[in-house]
N, C-alpha and C positions, 0 to 999 in steps of 0.2 A: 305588663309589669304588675305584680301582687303589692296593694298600697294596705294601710296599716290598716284602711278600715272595712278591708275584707281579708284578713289575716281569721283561716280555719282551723289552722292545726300546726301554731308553732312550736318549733322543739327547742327541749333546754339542752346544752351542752357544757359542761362544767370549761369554764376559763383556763383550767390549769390542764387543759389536755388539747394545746393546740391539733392534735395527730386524731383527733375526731370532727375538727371543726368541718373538713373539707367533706367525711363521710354521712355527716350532719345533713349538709345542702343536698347529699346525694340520694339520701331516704326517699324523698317525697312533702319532704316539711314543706310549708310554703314560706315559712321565714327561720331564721337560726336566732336564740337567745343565748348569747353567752351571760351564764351565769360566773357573777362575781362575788353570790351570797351561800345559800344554803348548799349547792352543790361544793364548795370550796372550803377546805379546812383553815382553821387560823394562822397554819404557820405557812401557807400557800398563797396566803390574799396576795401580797407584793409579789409571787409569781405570777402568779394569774393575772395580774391587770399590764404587766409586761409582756403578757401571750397575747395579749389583745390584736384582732385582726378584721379586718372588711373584706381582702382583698382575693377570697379564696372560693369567693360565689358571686355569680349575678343578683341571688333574691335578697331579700330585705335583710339585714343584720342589726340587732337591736342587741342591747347589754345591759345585764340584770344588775345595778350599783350596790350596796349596802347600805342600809338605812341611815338615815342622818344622825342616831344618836350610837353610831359606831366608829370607832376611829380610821375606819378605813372610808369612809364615805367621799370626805371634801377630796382626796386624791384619785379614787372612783370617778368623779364627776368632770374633775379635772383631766384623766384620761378616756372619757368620753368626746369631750369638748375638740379632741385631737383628733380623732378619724371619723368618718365618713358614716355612724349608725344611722340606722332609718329612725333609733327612734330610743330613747331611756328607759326601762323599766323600774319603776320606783318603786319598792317594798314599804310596807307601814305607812302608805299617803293614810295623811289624817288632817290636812290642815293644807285650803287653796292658797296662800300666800307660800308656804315652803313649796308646792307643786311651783308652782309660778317662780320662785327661786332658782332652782334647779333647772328648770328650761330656760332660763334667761343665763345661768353658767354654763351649761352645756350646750346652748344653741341646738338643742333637740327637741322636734315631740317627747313629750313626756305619754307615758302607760303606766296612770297610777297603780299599783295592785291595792285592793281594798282587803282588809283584815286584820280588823280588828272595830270592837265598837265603835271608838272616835270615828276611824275612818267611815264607817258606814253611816253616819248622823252627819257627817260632813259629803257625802260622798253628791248631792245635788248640786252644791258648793264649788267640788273639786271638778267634774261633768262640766262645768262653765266656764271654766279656764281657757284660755285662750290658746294653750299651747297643748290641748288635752287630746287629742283625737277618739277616746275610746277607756273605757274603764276593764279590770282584769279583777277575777277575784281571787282572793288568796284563800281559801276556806280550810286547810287543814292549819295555818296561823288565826284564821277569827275563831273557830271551834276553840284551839286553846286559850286563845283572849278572854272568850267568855267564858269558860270552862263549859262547856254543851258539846256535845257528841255527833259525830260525823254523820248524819242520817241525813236523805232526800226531805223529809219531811220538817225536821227541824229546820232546815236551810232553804225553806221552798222562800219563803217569806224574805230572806236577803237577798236570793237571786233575783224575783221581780223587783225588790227596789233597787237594783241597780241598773235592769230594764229600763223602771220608771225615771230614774235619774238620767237615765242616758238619752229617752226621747225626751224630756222638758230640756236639758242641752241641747239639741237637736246632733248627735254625736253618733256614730254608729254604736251598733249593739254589743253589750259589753261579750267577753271573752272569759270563760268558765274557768274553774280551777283544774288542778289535777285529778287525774284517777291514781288511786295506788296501787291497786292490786292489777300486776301483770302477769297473772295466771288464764287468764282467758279476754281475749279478745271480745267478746261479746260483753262483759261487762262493761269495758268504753264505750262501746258503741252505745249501751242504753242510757249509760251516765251522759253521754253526748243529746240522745231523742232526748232525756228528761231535760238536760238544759234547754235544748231549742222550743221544748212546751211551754217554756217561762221566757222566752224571749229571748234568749244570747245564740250569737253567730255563729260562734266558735270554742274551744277548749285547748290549754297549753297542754304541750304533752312531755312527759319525761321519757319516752324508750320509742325508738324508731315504730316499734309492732304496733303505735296504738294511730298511726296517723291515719290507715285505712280506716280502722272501723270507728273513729271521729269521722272522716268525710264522707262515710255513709250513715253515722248518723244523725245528720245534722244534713242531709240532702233529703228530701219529699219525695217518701215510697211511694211506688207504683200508682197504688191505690188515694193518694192523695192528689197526684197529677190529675189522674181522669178524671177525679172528681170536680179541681180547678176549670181543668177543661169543659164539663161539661158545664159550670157554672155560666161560664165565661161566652158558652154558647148559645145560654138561655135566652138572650135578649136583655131587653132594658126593662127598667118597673121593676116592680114585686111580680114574681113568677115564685114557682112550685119546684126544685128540683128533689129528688128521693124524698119527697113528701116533705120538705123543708122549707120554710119561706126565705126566696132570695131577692137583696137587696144589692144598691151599692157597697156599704162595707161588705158583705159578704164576699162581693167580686173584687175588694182591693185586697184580701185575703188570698183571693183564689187567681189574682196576679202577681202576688206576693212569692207564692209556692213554684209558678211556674218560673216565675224571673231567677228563685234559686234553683231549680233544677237543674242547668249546666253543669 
């Protein structure tokens, strides 16, 4: 059974189309988010949280609420609280005591999504929560928040602190934003290798095509493995591998890569 905190490549499916939920589970996602926020038009939301279902897949089903400071939220939470999610996703977490709200009305894990400033100044805060398993980033909502521009390099620096937030939680490793452009496949996948260079497990995905080349790229090429391995075969002590000096951390890196390569 896939738990929330080895969730690689979940997909969103908009609430108001039950008549995808089932083809959802049937992609390849390892869990299904029904979104009851950005995919859902306004005059939809009371459809959509009426569509609400569990009962259409074995894997993990989690649902995307409306922020708190929308009037659809407290009935969002409220029909969370009624079936069987693996798990809340919370838009706009910016504040541990609302996180902790919210899990305590819905009787769910909570998945804060970070994005926006507050939340990422709180986000060590909200990582500590008791009902947190894992943090998510929202980075096409924190780029608007701060008005800053969608780049790997502007955003290198938010993604390690939500790394770093997540191991001082001792929580698994947070879970990436979207890709938007689904013109080529190979763009996810890289958008996926750069996440995992800064420390996140996994990435949400909006379109069935992007779940492969997230699980390939966020799994250790070829070339990484053998390397693992041969670390791993040097022995004990400081040794020499590719003209490198190898230690213990070295080889909890190079257990690290092989533990993910299933």
């Amino acid at each position: 059974m896939v738990s929330l905190e080895t969730l690689r490549a979940p997909l969103f499916v908009p609430a108001n189309r039950p008549d995808r939920f089932a083809k959802a589970a049937a992609s390849g996602a390892c869990a299904v988010i029904l979104d009851l926020e950005d995919a859902v038009a306004v005059e939809a939301k009371d459809a959509a949280r009426a569509a609400l279902a569990c009962d259409f897949t074995d894997l993990p089903v989690l649902v995307r609420v409306n922020p708190a400071a929308t009037p659809w939220h407290t009935a969002d939470v409220e029909a969370a609280a009624a079936l069987p999610f693996a798990a809340v996703m919370l838009p706009k977490a910016e504040c541990p005591d609302a996180v902790a709200e919210v899990a305590q009305r819905a009787g769910r894990p909570i998945l804060p999504l970070i994005e926006s400033a507050r939340g990422l100044a709180a986000a060590r805060e909200i990582a500590a929560c008791p009902d947190v398993p894992r943090l998510a980033f929202g980075s096409i909502d924190f780029c608007a928040d701060i008005g800053c521009e969608h780049l790997r390099e502007t955003l290198r620096s938010v993604r390690l602190e939500l790394a770093i937030a997540s191991r001082l939680a001792g929580i698994a490793a947070p879970i990436d934003g979207v890709t938007t452009d689904l013109s080529d496949p190979e763009i996810t996948e890289d958008d996926s290798r750069h996440a995992r260079s800064l420390g996140m497990t996994g990435k949400l995905c909006i379109h069935p095509r992007q779940i492969a080349p997230i699980r390939i790229g966020f799994a250790p090429t070829a070339a990484e493995r053998d390397w693992a391995a041969r670390v791993l075969a040097s022995g004990d002590g400081a040794v020499a591998v590719d003209g490198a000096m190898v230690d213990e951390p070295v080889r909890l890196r190079a257990r690290a890569i092989l533990a993910n390569a299933g």
